[in-house]
C-alpha positions as CSV (number, residue, x, y, z in Angstrom):
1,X,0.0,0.0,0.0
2,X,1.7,3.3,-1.1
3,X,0.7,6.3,1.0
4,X,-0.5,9.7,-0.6
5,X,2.2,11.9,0.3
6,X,0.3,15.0,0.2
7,X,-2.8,14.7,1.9
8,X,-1.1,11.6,4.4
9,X,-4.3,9.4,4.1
10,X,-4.9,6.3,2.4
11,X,-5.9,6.2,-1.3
12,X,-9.8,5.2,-1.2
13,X,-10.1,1.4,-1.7
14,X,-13.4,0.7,-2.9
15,X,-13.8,-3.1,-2.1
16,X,-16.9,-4.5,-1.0
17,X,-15.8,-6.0,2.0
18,X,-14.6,-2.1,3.0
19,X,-17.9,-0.7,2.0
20,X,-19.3,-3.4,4.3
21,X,-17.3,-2.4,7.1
22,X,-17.7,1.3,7.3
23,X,-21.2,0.9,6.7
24,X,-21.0,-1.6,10.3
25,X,-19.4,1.5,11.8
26,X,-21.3,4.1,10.6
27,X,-24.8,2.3,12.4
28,X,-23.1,1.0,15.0
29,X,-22.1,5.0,16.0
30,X,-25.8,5.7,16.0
31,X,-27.9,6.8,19.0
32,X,-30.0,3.4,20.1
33,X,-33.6,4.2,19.3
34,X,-36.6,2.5,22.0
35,X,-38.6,0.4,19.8
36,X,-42.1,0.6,21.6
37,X,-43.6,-2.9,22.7
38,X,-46.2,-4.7,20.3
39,X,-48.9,-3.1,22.8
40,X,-50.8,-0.9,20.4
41,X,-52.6,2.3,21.8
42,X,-55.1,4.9,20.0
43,X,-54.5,7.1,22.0
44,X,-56.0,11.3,22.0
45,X,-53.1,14.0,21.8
46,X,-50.9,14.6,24.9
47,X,-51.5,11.3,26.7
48,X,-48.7,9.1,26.7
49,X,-46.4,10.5,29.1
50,X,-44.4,7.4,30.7
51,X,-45.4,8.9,34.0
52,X,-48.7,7.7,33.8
53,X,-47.7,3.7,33.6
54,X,-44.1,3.1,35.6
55,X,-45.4,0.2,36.5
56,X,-45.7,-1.3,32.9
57,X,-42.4,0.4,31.9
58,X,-41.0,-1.9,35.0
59,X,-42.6,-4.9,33.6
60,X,-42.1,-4.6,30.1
61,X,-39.0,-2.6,29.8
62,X,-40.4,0.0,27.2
63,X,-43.5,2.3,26.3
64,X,-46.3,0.6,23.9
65,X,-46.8,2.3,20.7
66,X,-49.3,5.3,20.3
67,X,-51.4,6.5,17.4
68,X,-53.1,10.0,18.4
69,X,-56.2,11.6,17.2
70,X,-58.2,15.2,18.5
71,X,-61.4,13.3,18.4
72,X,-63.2,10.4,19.1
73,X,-64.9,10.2,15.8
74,X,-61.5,10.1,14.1
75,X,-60.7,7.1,16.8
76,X,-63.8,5.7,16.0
77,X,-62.9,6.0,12.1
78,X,-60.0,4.5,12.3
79,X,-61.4,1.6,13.6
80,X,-63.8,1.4,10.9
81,X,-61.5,0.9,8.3
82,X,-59.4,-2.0,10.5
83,X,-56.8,-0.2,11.7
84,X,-55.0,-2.6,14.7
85,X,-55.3,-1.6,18.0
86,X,-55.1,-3.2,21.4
87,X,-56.8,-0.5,23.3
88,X,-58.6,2.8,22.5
89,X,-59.3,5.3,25.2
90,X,-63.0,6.0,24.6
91,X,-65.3,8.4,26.8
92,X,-68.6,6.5,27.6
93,X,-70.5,8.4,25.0
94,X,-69.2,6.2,21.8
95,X,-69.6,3.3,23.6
96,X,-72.7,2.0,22.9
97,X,-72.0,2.8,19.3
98,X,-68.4,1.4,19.2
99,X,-70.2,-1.9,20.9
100,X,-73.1,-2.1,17.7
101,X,-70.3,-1.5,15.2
102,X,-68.6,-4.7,16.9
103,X,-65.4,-2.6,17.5
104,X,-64.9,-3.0,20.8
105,X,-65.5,-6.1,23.0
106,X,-66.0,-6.3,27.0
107,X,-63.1,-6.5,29.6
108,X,-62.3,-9.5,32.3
109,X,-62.3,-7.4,35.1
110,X,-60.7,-10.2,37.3
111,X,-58.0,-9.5,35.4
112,X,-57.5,-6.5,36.4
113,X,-56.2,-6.3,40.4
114,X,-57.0,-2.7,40.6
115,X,-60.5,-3.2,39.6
116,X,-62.0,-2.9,42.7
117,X,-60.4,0.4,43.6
118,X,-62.4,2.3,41.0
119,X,-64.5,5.0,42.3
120,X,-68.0,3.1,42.3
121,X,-69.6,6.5,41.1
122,X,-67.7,5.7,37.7
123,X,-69.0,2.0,37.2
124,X,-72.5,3.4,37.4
125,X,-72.4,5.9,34.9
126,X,-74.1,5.5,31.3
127,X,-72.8,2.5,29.1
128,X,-70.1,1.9,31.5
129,X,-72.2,-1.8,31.7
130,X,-74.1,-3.2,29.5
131,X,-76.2,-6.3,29.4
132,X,-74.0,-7.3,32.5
133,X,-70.5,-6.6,31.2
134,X,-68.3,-3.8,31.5
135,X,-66.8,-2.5,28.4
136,X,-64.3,0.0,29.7
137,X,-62.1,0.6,32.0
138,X,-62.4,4.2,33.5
139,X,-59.1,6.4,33.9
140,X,-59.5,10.1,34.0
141,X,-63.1,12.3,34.6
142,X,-64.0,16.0,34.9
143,X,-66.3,18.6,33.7
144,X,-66.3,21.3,31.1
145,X,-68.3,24.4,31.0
146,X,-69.1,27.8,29.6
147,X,-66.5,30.4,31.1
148,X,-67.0,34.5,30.5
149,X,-64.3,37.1,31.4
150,X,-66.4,39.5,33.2
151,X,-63.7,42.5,32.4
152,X,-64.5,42.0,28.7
153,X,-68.2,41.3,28.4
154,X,-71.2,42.9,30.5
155,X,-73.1,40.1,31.2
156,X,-76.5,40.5,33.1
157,X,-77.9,36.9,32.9
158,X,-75.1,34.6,32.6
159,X,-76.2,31.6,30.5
160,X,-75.6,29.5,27.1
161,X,-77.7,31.9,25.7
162,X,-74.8,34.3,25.2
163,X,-73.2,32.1,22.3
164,X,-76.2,33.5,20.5
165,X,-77.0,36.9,21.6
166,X,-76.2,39.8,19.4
167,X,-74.8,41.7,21.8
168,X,-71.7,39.5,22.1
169,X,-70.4,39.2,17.9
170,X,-67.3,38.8,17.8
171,X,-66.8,37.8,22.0
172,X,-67.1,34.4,21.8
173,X,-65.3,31.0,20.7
174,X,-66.5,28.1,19.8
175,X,-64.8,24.7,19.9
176,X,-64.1,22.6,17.2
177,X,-66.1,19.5,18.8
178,X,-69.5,19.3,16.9
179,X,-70.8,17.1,19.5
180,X,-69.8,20.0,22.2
181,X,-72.0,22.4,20.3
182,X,-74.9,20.3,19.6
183,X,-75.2,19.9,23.6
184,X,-74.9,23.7,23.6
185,X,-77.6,24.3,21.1
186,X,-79.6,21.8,23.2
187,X,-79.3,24.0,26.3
188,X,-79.8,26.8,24.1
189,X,-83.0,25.4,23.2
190,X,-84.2,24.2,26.2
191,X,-84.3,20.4,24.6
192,X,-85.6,18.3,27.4
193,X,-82.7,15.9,26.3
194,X,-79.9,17.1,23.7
195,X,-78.8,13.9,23.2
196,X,-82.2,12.4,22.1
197,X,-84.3,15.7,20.8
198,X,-87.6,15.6,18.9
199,X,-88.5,16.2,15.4
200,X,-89.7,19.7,16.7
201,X,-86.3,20.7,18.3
202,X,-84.3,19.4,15.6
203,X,-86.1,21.7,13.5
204,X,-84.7,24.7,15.7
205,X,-81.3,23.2,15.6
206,X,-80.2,24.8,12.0
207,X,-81.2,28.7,13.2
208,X,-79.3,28.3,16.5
209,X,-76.4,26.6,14.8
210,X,-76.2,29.6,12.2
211,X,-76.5,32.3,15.4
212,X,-73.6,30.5,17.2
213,X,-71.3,30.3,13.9
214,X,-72.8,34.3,13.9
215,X,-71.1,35.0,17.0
216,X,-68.2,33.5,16.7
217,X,-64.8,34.8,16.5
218,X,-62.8,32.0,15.4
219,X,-63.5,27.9,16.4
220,X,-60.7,26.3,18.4
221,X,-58.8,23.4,18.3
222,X,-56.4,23.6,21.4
223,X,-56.5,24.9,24.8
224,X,-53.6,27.2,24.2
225,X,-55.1,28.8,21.0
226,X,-58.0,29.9,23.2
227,X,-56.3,30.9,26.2
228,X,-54.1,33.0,24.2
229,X,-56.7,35.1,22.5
230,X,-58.8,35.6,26.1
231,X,-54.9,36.8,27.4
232,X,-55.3,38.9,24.3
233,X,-58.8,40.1,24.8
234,X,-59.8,39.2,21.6
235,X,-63.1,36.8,23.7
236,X,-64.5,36.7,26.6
237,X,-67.0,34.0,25.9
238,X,-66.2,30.4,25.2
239,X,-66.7,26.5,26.3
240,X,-63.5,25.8,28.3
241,X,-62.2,22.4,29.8
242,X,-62.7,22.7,34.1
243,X,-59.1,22.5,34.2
244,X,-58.7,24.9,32.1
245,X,-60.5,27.5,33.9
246,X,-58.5,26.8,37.3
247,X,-55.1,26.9,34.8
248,X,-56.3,30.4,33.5
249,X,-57.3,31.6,37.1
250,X,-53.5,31.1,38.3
251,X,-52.2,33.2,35.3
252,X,-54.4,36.1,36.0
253,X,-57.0,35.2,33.4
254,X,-60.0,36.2,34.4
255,X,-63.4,33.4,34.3
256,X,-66.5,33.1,35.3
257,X,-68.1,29.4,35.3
258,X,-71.2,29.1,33.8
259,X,-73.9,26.4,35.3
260,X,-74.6,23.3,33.5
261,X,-71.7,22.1,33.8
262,X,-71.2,19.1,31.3
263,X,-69.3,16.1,32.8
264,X,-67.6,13.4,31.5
265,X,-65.9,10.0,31.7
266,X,-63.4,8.7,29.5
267,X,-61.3,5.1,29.8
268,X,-59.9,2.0,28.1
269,X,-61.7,-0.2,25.8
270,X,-60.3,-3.1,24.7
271,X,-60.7,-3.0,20.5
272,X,-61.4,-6.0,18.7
273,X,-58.8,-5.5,16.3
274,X,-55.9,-6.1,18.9
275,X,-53.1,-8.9,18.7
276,X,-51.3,-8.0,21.6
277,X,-51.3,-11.2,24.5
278,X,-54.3,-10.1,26.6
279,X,-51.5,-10.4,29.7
280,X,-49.8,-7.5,28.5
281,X,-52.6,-5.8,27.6
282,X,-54.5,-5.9,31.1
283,X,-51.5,-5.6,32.3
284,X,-50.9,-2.2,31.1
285,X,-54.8,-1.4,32.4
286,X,-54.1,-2.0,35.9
287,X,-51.0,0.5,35.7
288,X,-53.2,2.9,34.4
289,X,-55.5,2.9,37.9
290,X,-52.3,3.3,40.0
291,X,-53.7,5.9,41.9
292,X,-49.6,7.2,41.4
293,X,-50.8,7.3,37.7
294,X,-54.1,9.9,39.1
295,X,-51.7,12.6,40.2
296,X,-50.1,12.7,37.1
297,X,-53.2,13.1,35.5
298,X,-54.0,15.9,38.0
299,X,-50.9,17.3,37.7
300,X,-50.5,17.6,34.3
301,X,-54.4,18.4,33.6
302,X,-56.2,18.9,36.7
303,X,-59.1,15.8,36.0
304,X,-59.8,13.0,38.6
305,X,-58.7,9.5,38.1
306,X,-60.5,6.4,38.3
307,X,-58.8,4.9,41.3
308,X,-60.9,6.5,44.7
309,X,-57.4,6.4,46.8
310,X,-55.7,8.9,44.2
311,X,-57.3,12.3,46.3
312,X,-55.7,10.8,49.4
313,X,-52.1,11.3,48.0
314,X,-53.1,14.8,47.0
315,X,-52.4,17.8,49.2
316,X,-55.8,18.7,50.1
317,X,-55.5,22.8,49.3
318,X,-55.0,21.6,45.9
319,X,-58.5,19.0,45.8
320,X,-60.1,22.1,47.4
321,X,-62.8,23.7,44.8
322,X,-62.0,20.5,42.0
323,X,-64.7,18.7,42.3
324,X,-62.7,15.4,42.4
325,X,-63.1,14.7,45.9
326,X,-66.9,15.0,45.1
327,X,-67.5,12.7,42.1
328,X,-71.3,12.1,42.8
329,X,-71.6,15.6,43.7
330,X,-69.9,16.7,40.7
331,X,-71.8,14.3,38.0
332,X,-75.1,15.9,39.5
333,X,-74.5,19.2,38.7
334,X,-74.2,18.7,34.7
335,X,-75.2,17.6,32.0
336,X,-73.6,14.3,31.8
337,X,-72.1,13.3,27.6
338,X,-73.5,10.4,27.1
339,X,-74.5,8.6,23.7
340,X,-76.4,11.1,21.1
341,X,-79.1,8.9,19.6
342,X,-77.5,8.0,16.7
343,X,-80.0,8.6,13.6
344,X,-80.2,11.8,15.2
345,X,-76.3,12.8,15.7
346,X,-76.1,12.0,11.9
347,X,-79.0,14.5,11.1
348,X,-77.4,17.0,13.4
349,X,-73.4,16.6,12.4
350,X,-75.3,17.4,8.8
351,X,-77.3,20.5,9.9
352,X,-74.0,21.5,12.0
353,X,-71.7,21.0,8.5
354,X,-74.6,22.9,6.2
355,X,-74.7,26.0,8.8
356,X,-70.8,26.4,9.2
357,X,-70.4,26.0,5.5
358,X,-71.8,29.7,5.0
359,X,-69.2,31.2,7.5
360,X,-65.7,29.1,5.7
């Protein structure tokens, strides 16, 4: 081998066993990157922090794989077309639809060791059990409302009636979850049941729809988009996540809470798409109701957790005004999301699309 003088390197030998071997080094420099377990998750945005499931991490050695969405009906979509998943975290309100479709099916709860440390409250909520089995596995619950920043709107009768009243163009926000606004238009209208309204209040549902979109400012997606333009002044009117309020509060933001609230449960259903070993896959259930795993969830987003020993690890100034130490209290003070009647959701998604076309 003759060296080159000049530049003292070696002259570039292009053999295939040298090509071979820088090729070895050139991976073998690379950063190692955790391959997630077969566990498969459809999961909504922001919820796979490790911190919620140490105790699957411990087991396993690594985090299952996540697929996201912003909404159940993309979740629910994405099931339709047969996309494998283990588990989906559902709220109660698709279940009874996501049972009919035959995409999910119901969970051994002996299975599950932590089963009989969920709040009781939770089990007895709507579609939680049906025809004797229980087809999800509760994790996180709360409440969101209509919130009004008193400094930027003059309100005399604070109500859901403010999304529509002229007075108010250009105040308010609405969110970019149809289903959200449908139950607004219901209390709107005074429908004896928004999720089940007659063939007279669905008539009524395109004109408040159209006043709403009227209204409106802008429709939000995120939390922060909306928190940034009350910061800016730019509304003072909007549906707002309970945590969300108590968030805003502690940065100065000015909210008043608006009565119904409307309540909520979400979970883990088990999809029947999954190919996952059903060990693993409870397995990763019961680290979910850690009650460890409910101060996360407070901490990071302020709702309660399934497990009823959770509030006891929580300093009780921060419990104070929550409503999480109150579950039963808390579920009768709203309107609680449960399943729309479905004929009727499709007529109202349809009206909802027809009236926000005329405002894009």
């Amino acid at each position: 081998m003759v060296w080159d003088q000049e530049s003292l390197q070696y002259p570039m030998i292009r053999t295939p066993l040298v090509i071979a071997l820088t090729a070895w080094l050139l991976l073998s420099c690379q950063p190692a990157v955790e391959e997630p377990t077969t566990l498969q998750l459809l999961e909504w945005n922001g919820y796979h922090s490790p911190e919620f499931y140490p105790e699957y991490l411990a087991k396993y050695g690594r985090p299952p794989g996540f697929t996201f969405f912003d909404h159940g009906e993309t979740a629910m979509m994405r099931l339709r077309t047969g996309y494998e998943a283990d588990l989906v975290h559902f709220c109660t309100g698709q279940l009874s639809e996501a049972r009919e479709s035959g995409l999910i099916k119901p969970l051994d709860t002996s299975r599950i060791p932590r089963w009989n440390e969920v709040t009781p409250t939770l089990l007895e909520l709507p579609d939680v059990k049906m025809d004797g089995e229980y087809w999800i596995a509760p994790w996180e619950w709360g409440y969101s409302t209509v919130a009004y920043n008193p400094e930027f709107v003059d309100v005399d009768n604070p109500g859901y009636e403010m999304f529509i009243d002229p007075r108010y163009k250009g105040k308010t926000a609405l969110t970019s979850d149809i289903r959200v606004n449908m139950i607004i238009a219901g209390v709107i209208g005074g429908w004896v049941d928004p999720f089940d309204p007659t063939e007279e209040e669905l008539q009524e549902a395109p004109e408040i729809f159209t006043k709403m979109l009227q209204n409106a400012r802008f429709i939000w997606t995120d939390n922060t988009q909306l928190e940034q333009a009350w910061a800016a002044g730019e509304v003072g009117i909007s549906y707002v996540f309970g945590s969300a309020t108590r968030r805003m509060a502690k940065e100065g933001l000015t909210n008043v809470v608006v009565e119904p609230l409307q309540t909520w449960m979400c979970g883990l259903a088990l999809s029947t798409t999954g190919t996952t070993p059903e060990e693993e896959v409870y397995d990763y259930i019961n680290a979910m109701l850690d009650p460890q795993s409910g101060v996360e969830v407070f901490d990071i987003f302020g709702y309660g957790h399934a497990s009823r020993n959770t509030v006891d690890l929580l300093e009780p100034e921060r419990v104070v005004g929550t409503g999480i130490d109150d579950p039963e209290g808390t579920f009768a003070r709203g309107v609680y999301s449960k399943a729309f009647n479905p004929t009727k959701k499709g007529r109202l998604f349809q009206m909802w699309y027809e009236s926000q076309a005329g405002f894009n």
